[in-house]
C-alpha positions in Angstrom: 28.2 18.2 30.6 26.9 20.8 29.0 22.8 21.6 28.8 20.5 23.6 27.3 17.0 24.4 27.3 14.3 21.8 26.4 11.7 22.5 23.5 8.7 20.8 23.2 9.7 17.7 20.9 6.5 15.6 19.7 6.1 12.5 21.8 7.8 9.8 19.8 7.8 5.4 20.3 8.8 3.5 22.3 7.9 5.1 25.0 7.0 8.3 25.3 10.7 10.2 24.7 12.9 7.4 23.9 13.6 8.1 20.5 14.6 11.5 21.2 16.5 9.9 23.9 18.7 7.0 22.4 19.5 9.7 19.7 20.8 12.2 22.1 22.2 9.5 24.6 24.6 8.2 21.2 25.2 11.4 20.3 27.0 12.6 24.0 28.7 9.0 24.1 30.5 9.6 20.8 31.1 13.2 22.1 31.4 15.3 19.0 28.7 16.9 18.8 27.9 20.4 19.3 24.6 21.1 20.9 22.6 22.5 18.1 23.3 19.2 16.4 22.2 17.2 19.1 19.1 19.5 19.2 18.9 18.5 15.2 19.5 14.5 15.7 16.6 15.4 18.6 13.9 16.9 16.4 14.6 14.3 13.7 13.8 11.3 15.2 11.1 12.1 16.6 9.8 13.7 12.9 8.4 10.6 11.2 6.0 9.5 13.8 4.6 13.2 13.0 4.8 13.7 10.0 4.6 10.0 8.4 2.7 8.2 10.6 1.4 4.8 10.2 3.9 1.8 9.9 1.9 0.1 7.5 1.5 2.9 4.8 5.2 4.6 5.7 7.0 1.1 6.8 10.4 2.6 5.4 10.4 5.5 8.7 9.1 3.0 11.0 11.6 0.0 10.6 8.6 -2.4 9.7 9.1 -6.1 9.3 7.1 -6.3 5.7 9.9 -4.2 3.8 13.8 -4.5 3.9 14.3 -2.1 6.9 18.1 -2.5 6.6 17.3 -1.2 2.8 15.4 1.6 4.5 17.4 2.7 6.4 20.7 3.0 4.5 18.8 5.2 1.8 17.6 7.4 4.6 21.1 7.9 5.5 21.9 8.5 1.6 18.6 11.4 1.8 20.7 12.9 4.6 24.4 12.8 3.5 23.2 14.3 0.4 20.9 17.5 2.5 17.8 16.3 1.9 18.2 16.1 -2.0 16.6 12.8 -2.6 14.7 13.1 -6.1 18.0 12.0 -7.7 19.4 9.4 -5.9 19.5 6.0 -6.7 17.9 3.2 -5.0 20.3 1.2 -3.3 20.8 -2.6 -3.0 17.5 -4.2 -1.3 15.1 -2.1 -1.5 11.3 -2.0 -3.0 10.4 0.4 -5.7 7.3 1.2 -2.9 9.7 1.9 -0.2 12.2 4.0 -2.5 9.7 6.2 -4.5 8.0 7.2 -1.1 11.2 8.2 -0.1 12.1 9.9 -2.6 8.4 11.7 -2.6 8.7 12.4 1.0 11.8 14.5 1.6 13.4 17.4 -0.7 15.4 20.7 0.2 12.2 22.8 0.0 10.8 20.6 2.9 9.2 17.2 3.9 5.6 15.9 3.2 2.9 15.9 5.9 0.8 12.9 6.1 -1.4 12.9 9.3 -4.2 11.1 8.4 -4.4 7.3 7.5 -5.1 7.2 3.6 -7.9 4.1 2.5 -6.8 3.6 -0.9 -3.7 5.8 -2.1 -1.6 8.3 -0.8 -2.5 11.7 -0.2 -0.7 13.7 1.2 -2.4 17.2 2.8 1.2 19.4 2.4 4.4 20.1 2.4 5.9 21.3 5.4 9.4 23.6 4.3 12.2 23.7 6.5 12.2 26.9 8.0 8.9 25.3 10.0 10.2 21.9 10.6 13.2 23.3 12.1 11.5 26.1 13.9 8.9 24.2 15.6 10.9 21.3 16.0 14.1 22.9 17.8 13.8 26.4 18.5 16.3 27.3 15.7 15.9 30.2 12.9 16.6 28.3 9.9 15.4 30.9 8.0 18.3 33.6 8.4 21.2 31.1 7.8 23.6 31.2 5.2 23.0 28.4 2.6 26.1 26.0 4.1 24.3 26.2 7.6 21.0 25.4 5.9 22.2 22.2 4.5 23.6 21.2 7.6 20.7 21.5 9.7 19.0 19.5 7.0 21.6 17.0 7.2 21.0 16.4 10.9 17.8 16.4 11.0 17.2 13.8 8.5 20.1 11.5 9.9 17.9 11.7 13.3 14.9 10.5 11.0 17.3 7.8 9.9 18.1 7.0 13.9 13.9 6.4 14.1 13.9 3.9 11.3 17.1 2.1 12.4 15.6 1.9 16.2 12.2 1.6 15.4 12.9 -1.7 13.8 14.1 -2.8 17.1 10.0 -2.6 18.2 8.4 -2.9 15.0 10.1 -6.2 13.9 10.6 -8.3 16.6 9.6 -11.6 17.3 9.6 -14.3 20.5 9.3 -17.7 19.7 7.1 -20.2 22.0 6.1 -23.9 21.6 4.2 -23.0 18.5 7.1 -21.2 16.5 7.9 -17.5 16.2 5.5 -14.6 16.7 5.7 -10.9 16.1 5.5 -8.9 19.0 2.4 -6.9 18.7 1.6 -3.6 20.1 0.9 -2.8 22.7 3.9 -4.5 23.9 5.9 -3.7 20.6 6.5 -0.2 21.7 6.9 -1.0 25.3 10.3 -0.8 26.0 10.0 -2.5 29.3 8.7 -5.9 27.3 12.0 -7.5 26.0 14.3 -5.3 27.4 17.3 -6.7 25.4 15.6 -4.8 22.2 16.3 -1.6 23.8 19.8 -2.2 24.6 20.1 -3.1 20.6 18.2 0.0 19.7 20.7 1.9 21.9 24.0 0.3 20.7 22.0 1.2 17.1 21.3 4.8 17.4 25.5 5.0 18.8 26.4 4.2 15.7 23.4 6.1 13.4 25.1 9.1 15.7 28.9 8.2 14.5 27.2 7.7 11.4 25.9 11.6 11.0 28.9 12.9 12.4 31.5 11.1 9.5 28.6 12.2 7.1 28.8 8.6 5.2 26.0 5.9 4.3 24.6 3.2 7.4 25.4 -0.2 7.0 24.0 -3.7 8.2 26.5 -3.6 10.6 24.6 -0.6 12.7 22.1 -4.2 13.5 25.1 -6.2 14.2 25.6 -7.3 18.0 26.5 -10.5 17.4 28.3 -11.9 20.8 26.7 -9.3 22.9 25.5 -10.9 25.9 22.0 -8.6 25.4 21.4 -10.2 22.2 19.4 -12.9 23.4 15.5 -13.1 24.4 14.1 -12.0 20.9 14.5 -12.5 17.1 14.4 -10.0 14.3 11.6 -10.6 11.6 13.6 -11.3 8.0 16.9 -10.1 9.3 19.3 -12.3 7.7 17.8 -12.0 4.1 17.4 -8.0 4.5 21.3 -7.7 5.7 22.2 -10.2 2.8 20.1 -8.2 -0.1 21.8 -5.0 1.5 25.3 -5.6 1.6 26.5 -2.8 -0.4 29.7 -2.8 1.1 30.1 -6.9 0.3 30.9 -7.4 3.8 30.1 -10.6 2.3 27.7 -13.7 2.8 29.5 -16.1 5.0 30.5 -13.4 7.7 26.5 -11.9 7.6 25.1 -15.3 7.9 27.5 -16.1 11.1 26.5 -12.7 12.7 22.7 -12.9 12.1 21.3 -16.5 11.4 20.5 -17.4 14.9 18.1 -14.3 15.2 16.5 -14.1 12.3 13.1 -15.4 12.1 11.3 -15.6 8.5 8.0 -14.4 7.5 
């Protein structure tokens, strides 16, 4: 297998490199990928816990119970089929006006917004970082002296690895256990722990396979990127609002009977 030489990617949750890792580990199992797109997918998910920190003011990077996460995350896949043009898009099926005017605010072809400090009553946002930074810093790569076609690539790759966060950060951010008392969210601490529930990071893994197969065809996520129904991993935990965020999201009208099948057993309402 081929390697190449490690830059210094921000330290992203779970644990310390997982995001980077579940990314990457997709990426070589689906085995298309050259290694400056792996590098991309890399720097990516990692992003949002840099640059849009804070699952309660940025829930729609951070795959946070409160907001349809499934909603999220398909419209980050829309941002990065369509290179980081987002101003334009429509909202898709699902999601919040909150959730898709952030977006939309967050991410454009001139760069993506840089939020490192927790707002107390709106957001404010210190700057906008362009690409020829993000990519720079991120990866190593001159973004800068590319032809535009290459440019819109790298953007598309990058922001499919921000979708990969979302879509496995869910996996932490909106899990539940259930005890004598009924369900409860797993709290941090232990939320980002990937050690704590260990079935959540064999989901987020399985998840971030198909977010990879996902950038690679250059089409839209689905619900089914959450689906393991059957797996013998999908057991131990629940997933907070699960079935109603697949059901409002179904774009693709997998349809309600077959969703409801797949997810009502782990779904746990709040």
């Amino acid at each position: 297998m081929q390697t190449f030489e490690e830059v210094d990617y921000v330290e992203g949750r779970w644990h310390r490199n997982d995001h980077e890792q579940l990314i990457e580990d997709g990426a070589r199992e689906y085995q298309d990928f050259t290694e400056i797109q792996i590098k991309l997918l890399k720097a990516g998910a990692v992003y949002p816990d840099k640059a849009l920190p804070h699952r309660e003011v940025f829930p729609e990077w951070h795959g946070y119970y409160r907001e349809n996460y499934i909603a999220n995350y398909i419209f980050a896949t829309k941002i990065a089929k369509n290179g980081g043009k987002a101003e334009s898009l429509a909202k898709v099926k699902g999601q919040s006006n909150s959730c898709y005017d952030r977006m939309k605010m967050a991410v454009s072809i001139d760069g993506i917004m840089w939020q490192t400090e927790k707002p107390s009553d709106k957001l404010q946002f210190i700057q906008i970082k362009g690409w020829d930074i993000i990519i720079q810093s991120g990866t190593g790569l001159n973004y800068i002296e590319q032809r535009d076609s290459i440019k819109a690539e790298w953007r598309r790759y990058f922001l499919y690895g921000m979708a990969a966060h979302t879509a496995t950060d869910a996996w932490a951010h909106s899990s539940c256990y259930k005890d004598s008392s009924g369900y409860h969210l797993i709290n941090h601490p232990d939320a980002d722990d990937s050690e704590k529930k260990k079935n959540r990071f064999k989901c987020a893994a399985d998840t971030a396979y198909l977010v990879a197969s996902t950038a690679q065809l250059g089409v839209l996520g689905n619900a089914l990127d959450f689906d393991f129904y059957g797996e013998n991993y999908w057991t131990g935990f629940y997933m907070g609002n699960i079935l109603n965020y697949v059901l409002a999201s179904d774009y693709e009208n997998i349809g309600s009977s077959y969703l409801t099948k797949h997810f009502k057993d782990i779904n746990c309402s709040y």
